[in-house]
Legacy VTK file of the C-alpha trace (Angstrom):
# vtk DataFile Version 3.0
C-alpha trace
ASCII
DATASET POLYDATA
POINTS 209 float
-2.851 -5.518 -26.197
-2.259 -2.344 -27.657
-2.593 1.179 -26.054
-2.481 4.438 -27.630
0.090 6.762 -26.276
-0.873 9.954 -24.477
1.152 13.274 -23.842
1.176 15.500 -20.945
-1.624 17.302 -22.822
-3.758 14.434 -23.026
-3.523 14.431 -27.168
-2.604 11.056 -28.843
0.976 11.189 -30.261
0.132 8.662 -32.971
2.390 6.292 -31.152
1.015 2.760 -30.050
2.775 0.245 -26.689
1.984 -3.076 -26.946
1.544 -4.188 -23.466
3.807 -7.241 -22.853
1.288 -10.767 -22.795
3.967 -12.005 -20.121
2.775 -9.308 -17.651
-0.129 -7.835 -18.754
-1.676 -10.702 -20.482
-1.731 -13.222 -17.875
-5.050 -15.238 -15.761
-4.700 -13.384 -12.706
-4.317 -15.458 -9.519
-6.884 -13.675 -7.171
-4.622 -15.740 -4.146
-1.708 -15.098 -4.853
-2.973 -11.314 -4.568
-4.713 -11.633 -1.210
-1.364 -13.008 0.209
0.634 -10.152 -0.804
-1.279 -6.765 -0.449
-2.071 -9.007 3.434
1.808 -9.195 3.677
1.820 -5.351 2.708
-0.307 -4.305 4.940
1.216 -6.429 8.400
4.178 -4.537 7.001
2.862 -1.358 7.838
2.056 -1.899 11.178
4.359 -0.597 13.861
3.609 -3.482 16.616
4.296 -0.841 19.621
0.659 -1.544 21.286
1.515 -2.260 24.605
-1.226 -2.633 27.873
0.309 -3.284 31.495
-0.210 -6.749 33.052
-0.656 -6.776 36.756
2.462 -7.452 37.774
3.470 -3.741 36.165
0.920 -1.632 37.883
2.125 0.649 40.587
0.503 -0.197 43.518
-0.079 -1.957 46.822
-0.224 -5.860 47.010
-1.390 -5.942 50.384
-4.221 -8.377 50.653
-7.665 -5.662 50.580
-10.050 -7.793 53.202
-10.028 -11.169 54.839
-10.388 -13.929 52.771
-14.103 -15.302 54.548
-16.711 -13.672 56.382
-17.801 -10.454 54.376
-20.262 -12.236 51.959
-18.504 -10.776 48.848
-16.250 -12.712 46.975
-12.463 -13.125 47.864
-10.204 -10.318 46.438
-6.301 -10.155 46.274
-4.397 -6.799 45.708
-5.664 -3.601 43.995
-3.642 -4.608 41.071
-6.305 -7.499 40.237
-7.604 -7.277 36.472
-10.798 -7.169 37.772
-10.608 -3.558 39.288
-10.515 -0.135 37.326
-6.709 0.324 37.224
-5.699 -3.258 37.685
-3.607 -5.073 35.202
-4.926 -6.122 31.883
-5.606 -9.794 31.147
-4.256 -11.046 28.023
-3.403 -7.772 26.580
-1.370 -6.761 23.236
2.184 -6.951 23.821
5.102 -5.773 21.192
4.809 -8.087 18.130
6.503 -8.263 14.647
3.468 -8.862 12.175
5.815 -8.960 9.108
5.468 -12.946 7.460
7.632 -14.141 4.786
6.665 -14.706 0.797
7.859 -16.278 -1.945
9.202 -14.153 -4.005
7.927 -15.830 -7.349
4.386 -15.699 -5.429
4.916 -12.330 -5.115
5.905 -11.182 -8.613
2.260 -13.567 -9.757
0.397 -11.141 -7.440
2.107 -7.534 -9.030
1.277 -9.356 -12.171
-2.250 -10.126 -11.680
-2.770 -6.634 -10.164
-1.422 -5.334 -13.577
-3.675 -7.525 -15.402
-6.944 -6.854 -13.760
-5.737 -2.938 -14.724
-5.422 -4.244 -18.444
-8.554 -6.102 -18.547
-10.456 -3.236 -17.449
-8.943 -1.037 -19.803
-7.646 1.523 -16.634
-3.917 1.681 -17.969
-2.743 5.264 -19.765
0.208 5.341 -21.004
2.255 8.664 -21.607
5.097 9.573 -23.515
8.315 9.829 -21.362
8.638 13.413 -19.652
9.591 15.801 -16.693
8.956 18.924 -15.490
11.414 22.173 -15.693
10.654 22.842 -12.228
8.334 21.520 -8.776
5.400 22.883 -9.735
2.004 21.701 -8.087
0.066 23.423 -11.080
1.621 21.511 -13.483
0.741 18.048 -12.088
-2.522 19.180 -11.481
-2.647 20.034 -15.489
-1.556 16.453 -16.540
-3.984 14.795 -14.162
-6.590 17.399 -15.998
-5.385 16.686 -19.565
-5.713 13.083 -18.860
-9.620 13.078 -17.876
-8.612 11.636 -14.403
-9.123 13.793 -11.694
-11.873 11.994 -10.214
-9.741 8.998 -9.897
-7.170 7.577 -7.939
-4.264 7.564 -10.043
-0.800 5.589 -9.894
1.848 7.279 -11.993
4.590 4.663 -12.238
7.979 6.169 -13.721
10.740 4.362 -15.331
13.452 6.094 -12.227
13.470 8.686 -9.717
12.507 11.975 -10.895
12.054 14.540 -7.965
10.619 17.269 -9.900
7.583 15.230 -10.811
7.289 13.395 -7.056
7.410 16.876 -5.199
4.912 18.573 -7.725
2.420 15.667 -7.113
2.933 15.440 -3.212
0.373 18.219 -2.670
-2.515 16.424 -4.612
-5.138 14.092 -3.459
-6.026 11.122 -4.887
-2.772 10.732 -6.721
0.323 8.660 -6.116
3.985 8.483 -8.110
6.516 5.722 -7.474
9.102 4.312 -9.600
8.552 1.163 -11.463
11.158 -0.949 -8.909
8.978 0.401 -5.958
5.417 -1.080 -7.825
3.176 -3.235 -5.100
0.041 -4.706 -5.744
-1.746 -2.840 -2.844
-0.990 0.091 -4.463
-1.939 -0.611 -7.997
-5.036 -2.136 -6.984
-5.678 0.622 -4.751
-5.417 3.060 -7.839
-8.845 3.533 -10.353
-6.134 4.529 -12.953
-2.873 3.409 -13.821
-0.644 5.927 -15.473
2.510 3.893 -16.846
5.302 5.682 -18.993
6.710 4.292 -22.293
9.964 3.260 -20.671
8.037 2.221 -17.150
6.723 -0.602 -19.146
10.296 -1.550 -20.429
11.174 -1.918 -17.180
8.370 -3.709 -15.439
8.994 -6.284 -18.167
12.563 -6.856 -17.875
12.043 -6.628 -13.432
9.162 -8.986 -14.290
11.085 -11.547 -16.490
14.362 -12.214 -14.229
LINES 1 210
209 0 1 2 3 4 5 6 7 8 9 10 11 12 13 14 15 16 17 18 19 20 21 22 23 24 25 26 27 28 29 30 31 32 33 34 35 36 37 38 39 40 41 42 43 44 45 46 47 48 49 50 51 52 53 54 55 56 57 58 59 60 61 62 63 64 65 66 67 68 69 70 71 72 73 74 75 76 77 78 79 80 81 82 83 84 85 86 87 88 89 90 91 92 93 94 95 96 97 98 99 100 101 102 103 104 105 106 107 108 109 110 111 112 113 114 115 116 117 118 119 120 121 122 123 124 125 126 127 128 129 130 131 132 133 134 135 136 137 138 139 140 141 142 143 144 145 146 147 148 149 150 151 152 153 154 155 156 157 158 159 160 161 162 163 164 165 166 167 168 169 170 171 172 173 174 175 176 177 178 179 180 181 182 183 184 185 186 187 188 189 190 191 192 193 194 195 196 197 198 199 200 201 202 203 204 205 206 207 208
């Protein structure tokens, strides 16, 4: 598949990428993708909820009435689940939610997410480039030039480049990572994805090992 190549104006530069069949081109394996944007998301979850069983509340354990003759039902201490303040039953404790994946499973889902962005003809590719300085404006300009400012966008670059990342922390909708840090949550989270010339290079060669 072939994909005209953009600069930061949004003009074609007469250049053509083919987008590699091996990553791009492949039947996308909806699975393999549920298994791995699930395994994303346990991984963002701290696992610090915490509720105090009875045996952690402060209070008495003195026995509150006799056990027979008040025609209510028998009660222990005040630290009984069923009183306001009493323990919880069965409440969330400290768990690690993280599960393991195979790792070939997981480079089938990034590729399927990449696919589904081929198929429906959401990848732009741009020309490699950077910015003199961290300048909001700017990024707001390329996200203009492109005709994407109404969508969620995923700039992936080839390496770190700190001018671009700070000037595009301060807009909405928009999202830049390096190609090594690429997830499928996050490119199927994105309506656009905004790949660079080299980015591609080295999707395919991260892809291929």
């Amino acid at each position: 598949m072939e994909v005209k190549v953009l600069n930061i104006s949004g003009k074609e530069t007469g250049a053509k990428v083919q987008l590699p069949e091996s990553v791009f081109g492949i039947e996308p394996n909806d699975h393999a993708i549920y298994l791995d944007v699930k395994q994303y998301l346990a991984n963002q979850r701290q696992g610090t909820h915490k509720s105090k069983q009875r045996n952690e509340i402060s209070g008495s354990t003195r026995k509150l009435y006799k056990q027979k003759g008040t025609g209510g039902a028998r009660a222990g201490s005040i630290k009984s689940p069923l009183f306001n303040g009493g323990g919880r039953v069965f409440g969330p404790q400290p768990r690690d939610y993280s599960f393991k994946l195979n790792k070939k499973l997981k480079v089938l889902a990034r590729k399927s997410a990449l696919a589904y962005k081929a198929k429906d003809n959401n990848v732009v590719i741009l020309e490699d480039f950077n910015f003199d300085t961290v300048k909001t404006k700017s990024y707001i300009s390329l996200i203009a030039a492109l005709n994407v400012g109404n969508e969620k966008t995923l700039l992936v670059l080839p390496t770190q480049n700190n001018n671009i990342y700070l000037s595009s922390r301060n807009v909405q909708k928009t999202k830049v990572i390096t190609a090594d840090q690429l997830n499928t949550y996050d490119v199927l989270n994105a309506g656009v994805l905004v790949l660079t010339a080299d980015s591609i290079k080295t999707l395919e060669e991260a892809f291929a090992k």
